[in-house]
C-alpha positions as CSV (number, residue, x, y, z in Angstrom):
1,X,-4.2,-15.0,-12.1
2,X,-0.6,-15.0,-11.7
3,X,2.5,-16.9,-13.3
4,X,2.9,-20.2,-11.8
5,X,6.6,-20.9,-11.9
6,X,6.1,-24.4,-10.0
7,X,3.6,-27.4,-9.7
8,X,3.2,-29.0,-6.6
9,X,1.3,-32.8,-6.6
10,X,-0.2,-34.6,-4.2
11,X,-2.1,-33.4,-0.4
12,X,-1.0,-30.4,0.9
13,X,-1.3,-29.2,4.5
14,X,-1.5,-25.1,5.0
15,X,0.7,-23.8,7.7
16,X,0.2,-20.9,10.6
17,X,0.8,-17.2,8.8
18,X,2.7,-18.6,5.8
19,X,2.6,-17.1,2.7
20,X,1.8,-19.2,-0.8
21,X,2.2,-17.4,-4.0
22,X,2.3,-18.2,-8.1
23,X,2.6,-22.1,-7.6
24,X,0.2,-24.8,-9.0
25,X,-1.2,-27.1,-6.7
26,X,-1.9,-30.4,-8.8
27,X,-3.1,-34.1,-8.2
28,X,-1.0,-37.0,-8.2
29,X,-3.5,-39.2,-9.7
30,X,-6.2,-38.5,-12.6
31,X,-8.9,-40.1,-10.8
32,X,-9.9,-40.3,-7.2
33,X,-11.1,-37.0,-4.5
34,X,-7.8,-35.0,-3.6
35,X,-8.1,-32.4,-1.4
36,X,-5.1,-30.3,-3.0
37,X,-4.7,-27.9,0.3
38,X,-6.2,-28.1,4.0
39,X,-6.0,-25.6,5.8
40,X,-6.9,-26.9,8.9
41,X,-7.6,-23.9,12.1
42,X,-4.8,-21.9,10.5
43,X,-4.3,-18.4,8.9
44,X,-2.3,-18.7,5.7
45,X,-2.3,-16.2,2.6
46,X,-2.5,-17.7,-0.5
47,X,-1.9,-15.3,-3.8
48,X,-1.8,-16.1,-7.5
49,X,-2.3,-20.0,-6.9
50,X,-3.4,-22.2,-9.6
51,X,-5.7,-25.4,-8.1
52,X,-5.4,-27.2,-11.6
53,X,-7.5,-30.4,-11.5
54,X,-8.0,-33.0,-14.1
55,X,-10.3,-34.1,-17.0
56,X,-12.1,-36.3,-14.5
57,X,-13.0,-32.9,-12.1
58,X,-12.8,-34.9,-8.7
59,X,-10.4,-33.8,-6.9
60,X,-11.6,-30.7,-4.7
61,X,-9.7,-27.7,-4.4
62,X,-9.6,-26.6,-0.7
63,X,-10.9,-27.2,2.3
64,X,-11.2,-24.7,5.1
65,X,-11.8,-25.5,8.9
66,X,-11.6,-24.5,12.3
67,X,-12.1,-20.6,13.2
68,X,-8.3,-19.6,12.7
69,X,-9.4,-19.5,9.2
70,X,-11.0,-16.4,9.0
71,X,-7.8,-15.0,8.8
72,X,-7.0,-16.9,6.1
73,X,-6.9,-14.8,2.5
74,X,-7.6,-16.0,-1.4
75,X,-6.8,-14.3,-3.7
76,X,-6.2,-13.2,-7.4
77,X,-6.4,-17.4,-7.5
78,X,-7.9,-19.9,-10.0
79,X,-9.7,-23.0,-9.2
80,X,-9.8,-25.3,-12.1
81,X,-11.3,-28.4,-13.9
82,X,-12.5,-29.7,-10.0
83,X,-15.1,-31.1,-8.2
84,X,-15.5,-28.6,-6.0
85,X,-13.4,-25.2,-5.6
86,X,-13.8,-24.6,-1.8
87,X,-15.2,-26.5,1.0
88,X,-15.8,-24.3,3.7
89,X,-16.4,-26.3,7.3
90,X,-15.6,-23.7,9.2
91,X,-15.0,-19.9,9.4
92,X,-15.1,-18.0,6.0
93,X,-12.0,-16.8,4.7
94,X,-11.2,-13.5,2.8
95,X,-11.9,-14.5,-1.0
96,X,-11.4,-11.9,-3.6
97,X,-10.8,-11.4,-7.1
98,X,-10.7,-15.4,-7.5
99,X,-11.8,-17.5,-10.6
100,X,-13.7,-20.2,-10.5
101,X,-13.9,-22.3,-14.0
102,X,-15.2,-25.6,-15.3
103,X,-16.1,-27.2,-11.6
104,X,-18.3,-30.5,-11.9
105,X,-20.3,-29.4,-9.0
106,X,-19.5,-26.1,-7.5
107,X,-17.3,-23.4,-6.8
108,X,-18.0,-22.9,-3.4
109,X,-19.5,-24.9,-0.8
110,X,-20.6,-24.0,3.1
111,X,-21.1,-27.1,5.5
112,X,-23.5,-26.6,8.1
113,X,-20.8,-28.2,10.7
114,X,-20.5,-27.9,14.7
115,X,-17.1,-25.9,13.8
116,X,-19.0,-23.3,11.5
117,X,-17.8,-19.7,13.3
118,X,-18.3,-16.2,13.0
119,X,-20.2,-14.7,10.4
120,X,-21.9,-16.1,6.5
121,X,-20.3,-13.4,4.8
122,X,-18.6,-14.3,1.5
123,X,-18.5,-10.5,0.2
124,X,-20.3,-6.9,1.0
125,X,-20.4,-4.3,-1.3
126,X,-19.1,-1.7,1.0
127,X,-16.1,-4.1,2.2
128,X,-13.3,-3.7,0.2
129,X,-10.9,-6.8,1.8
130,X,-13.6,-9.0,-0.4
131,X,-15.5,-9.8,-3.3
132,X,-15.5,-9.2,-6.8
133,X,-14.9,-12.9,-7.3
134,X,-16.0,-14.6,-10.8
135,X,-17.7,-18.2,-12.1
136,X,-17.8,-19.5,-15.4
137,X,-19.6,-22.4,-15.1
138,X,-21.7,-24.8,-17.5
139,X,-23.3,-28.5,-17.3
140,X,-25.1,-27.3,-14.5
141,X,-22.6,-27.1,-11.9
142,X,-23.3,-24.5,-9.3
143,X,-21.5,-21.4,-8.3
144,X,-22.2,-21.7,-4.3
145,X,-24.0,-24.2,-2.2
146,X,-25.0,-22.6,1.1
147,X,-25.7,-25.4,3.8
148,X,-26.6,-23.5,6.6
149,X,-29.2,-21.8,8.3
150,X,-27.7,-18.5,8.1
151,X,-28.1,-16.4,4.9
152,X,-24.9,-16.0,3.0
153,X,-24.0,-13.0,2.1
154,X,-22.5,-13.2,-1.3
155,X,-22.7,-9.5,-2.9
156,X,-20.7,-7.8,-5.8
157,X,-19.7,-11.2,-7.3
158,X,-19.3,-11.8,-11.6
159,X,-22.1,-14.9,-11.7
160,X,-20.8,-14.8,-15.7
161,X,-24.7,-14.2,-16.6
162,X,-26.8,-11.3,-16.8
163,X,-30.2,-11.9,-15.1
164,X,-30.9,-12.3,-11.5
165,X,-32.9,-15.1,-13.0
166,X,-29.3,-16.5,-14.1
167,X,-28.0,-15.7,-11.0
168,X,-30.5,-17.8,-8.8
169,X,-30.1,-20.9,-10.4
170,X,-26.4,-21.1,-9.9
171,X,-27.1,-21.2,-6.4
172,X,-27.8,-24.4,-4.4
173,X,-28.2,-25.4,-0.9
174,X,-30.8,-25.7,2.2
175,X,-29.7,-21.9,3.2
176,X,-30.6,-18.6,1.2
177,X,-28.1,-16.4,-0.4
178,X,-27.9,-12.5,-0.7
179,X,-26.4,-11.9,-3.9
180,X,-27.7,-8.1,-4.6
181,X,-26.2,-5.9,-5.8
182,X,-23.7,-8.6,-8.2
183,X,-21.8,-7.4,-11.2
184,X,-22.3,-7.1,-14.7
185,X,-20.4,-10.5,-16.8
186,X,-17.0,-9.9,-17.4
187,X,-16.9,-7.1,-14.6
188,X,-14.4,-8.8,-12.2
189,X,-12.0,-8.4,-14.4
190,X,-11.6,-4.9,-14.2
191,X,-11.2,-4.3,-10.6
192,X,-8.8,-2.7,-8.9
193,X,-6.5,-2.2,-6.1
194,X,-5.5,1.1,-3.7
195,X,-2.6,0.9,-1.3
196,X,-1.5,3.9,0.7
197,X,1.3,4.9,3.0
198,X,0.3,7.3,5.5
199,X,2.8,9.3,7.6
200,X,4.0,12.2,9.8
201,X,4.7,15.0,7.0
202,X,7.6,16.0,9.2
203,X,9.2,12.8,10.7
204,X,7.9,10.3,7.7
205,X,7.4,8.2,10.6
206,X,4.3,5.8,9.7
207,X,1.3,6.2,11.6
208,X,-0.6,2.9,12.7
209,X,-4.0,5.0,13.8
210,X,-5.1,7.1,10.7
211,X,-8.3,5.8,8.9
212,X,-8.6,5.8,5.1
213,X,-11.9,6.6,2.9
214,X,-12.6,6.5,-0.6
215,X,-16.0,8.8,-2.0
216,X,-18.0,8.7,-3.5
217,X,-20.1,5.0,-2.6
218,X,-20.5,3.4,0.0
219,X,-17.3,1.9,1.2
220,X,-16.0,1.4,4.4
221,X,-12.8,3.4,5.9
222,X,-9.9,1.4,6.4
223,X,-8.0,1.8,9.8
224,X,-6.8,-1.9,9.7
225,X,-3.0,-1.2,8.6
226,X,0.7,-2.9,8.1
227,X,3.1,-0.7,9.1
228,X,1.3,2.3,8.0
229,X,0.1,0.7,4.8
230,X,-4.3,1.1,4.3
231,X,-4.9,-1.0,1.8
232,X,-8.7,-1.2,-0.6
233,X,-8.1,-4.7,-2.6
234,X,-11.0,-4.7,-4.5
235,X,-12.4,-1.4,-5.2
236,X,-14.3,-0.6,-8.7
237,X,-12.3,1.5,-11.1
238,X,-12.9,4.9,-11.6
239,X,-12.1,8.3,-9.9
240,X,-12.3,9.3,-6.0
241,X,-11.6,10.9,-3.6
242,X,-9.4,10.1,-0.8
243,X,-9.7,11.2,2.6
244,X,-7.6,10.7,5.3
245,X,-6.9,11.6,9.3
246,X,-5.2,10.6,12.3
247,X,-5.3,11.6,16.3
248,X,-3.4,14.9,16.4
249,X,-3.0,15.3,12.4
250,X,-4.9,17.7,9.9
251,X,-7.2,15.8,7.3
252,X,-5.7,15.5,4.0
253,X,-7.5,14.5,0.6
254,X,-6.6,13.6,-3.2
255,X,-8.4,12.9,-6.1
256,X,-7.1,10.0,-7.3
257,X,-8.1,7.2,-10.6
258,X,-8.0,3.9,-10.2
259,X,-7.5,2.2,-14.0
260,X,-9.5,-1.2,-15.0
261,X,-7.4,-4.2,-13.7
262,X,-5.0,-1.8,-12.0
263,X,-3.1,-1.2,-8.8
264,X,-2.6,2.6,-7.9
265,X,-0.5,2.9,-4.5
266,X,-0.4,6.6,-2.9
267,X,1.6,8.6,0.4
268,X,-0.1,10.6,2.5
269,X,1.9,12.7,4.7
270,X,-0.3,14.8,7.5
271,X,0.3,17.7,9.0
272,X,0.4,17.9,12.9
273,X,-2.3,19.8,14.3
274,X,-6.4,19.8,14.4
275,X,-8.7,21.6,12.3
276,X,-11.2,23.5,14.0
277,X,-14.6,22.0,14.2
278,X,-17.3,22.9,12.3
279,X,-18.9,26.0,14.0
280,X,-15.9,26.8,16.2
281,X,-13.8,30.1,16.3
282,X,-10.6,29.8,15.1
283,X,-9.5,32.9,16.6
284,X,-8.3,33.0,20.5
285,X,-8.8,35.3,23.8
286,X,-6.1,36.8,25.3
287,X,-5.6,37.2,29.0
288,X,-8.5,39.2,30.9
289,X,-7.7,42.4,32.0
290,X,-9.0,43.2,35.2
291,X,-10.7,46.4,34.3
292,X,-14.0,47.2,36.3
293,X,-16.0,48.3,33.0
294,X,-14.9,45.4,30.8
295,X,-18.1,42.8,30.8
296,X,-20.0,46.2,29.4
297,X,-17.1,47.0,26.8
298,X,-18.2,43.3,25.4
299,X,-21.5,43.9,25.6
300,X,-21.5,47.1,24.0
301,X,-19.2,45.7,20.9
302,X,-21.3,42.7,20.4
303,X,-24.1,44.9,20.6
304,X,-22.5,47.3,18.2
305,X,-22.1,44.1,16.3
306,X,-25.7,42.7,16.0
307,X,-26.7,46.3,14.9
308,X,-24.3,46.2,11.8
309,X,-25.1,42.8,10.9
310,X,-28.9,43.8,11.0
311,X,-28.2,46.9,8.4
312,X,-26.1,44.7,6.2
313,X,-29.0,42.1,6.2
314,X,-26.3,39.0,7.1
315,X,-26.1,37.3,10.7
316,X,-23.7,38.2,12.9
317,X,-20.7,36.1,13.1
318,X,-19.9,34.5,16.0
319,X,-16.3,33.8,15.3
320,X,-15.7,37.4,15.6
321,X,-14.3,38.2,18.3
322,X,-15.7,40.7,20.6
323,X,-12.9,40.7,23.4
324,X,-10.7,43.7,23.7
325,X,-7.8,41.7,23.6
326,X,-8.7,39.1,21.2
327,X,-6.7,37.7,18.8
328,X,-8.6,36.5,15.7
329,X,-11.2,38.0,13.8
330,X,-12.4,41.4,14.7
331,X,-15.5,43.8,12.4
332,X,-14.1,46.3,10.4
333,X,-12.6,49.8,11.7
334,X,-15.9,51.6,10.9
335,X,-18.0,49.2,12.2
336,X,-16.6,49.3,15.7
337,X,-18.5,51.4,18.2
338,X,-16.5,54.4,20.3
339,X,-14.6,53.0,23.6
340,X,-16.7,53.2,26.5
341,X,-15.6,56.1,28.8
């Protein structure tokens, strides 16, 4: 879950929209309940961070409060040899692809606090920003402890057992817990990421409005962007298809594989201009000539039509244009009817 280059001991306080990456947090002390990192009513990312506890397991991980956390993200992070892995008091942050190993209680707790906002989602299966988290637990520690009256939703997680009977009992608390569908043991290790760049095909200037979808499943588009970059972080391996569009730009799609454990990152230029909706005639009218006898020149052509169509045993099309002067898709020479006099 990353190379930690550096350990850090002692408390930590978490800091407004900084960034920490491949560091070990530590305690000073082998006894005694640390909090390693607070991240107190701020958004922070933290990537590839080691929460290494001790043989005693009481120090606790981190704690989350306030309602700036929701923007906070975990991930690709280990929690280690603690009491408890996360303490959530307030809103729930983005965890994904995190390990949770060897906790004396549990790997995640909820608090049922006056600060508790937003939603109790931990992961959906159709949300690609979270999940695919993992526990390996044993001595009866628990994976989550849900504290509140709202049912957490905790889906496509690696409980590290097989059984939904398995499943349940790693799960604590006064509140309930949705945990279907979850993943087979050993599953979270496979996941993958998608990142791609979508831009003007001409310009390669980065558009900020396209959405993003991966099929088959049941995942959500992405239209939530930096600097033109549509990111799906934890997304099963496997082989999809990827759509996207933008205001003013034609739909473009690839078949693309994502490999186990991988990241697979992608450009997207679009073309400017719409395709036509379903249905709609891709041909257009010219001017109208001011002729007297012109509605019955229509008439009698898509007359003359219908009458072909019915011989041939098809419907008529009605993209075919039937106006003297269109431009666009006309029946064939020997279908047409004599010009009116």
């Amino acid at each position: 879950m990353g190379d930690a280059l550096v350990t850090f001991q002692g408390e930590i306080i978490g800091a407004d929209h900084c960034a920490v990456e491949n560091v070990t947090l530590a305690p000073r002390v082998v006894n005694g309940g640390t909090v390693l990192l607070t991240v107190d009513n701020v958004a922070m990312r933290l990537s590839g961070v080691t929460f290494q506890g001790t043989i005693a397991r009481q120090a606790t991980g981190l704690v989350a409060r306030g309602a700036a956390t929701a923007g906070t993200v975990i991930e690709n992070c280990t929690f280690l040899s603690l009491a408890r892995g996360i303490m959530i008091e307030g809103a729930i942050p983005f965890i994904r692809r995190t390990h949770f190993t060897d906790m004396a209680q549990v790997g995640i707790q909820l608090l049922d606090t006056a600060a508790k906002t937003g939603g109790n989602t931990l992961s959906r299966a159709e949300d690609a920003s979270r999940g695919w988290n993992s526990f390996d637990l044993t001595g009866g520690a628990l994976a989550v402890e849900n504290n509140r009256s709202e049912e957490l939703v905790m889906e496509n997680t690696d409980w590290g057992v097989d059984t939904e009977a398995e499943v349940a009992a790693l799960i604590g608390g006064t509140g309930t817990v949705d945990f279907i569908p979850f993943l087979e043991k050993g599953a979270a290790a496979a996941v993958a990421s998608l990142l791609c760049t979508v831009w003007d095909a001409d310009t390669q200037a980065r558009l900020l409005d396209a959405a993003v979808r991966l099929t088959p499943g049941n995942l959500r588009e992405v239209t939530e962007n930096a600097k033109g970059v549509y990111a799906f972080p934890a997304v099963a391996p496997g082989a999809y298809t990827m759509e996207v569009n933008a205001p003013g730009y034609v739909m473009a799609t690839r078949a693309v594989i994502l490999p186990d454990g991988g990241l697979a990152t992608f450009v997207m230029p679009l073309a400017l201009g719409e395709e036509p909706s379903p249905g709609a005639c891709s041909g257009s009218l010219g001017p109208k000539r001011d002729e007297p006898d012109d509605l019955w020149v229509t008439l009698l052509l898509f007359a003359a039509l219908l009458v072909a169509a019915r011989r041939r045993g098809v419907p008529p099309d009605p993209c075919a244009s039937t106006h003297p002067t269109a431009r666009g898709t006309t029946s064939p020479p020997s279908e047409r009817p004599p010009r009116a006099g």
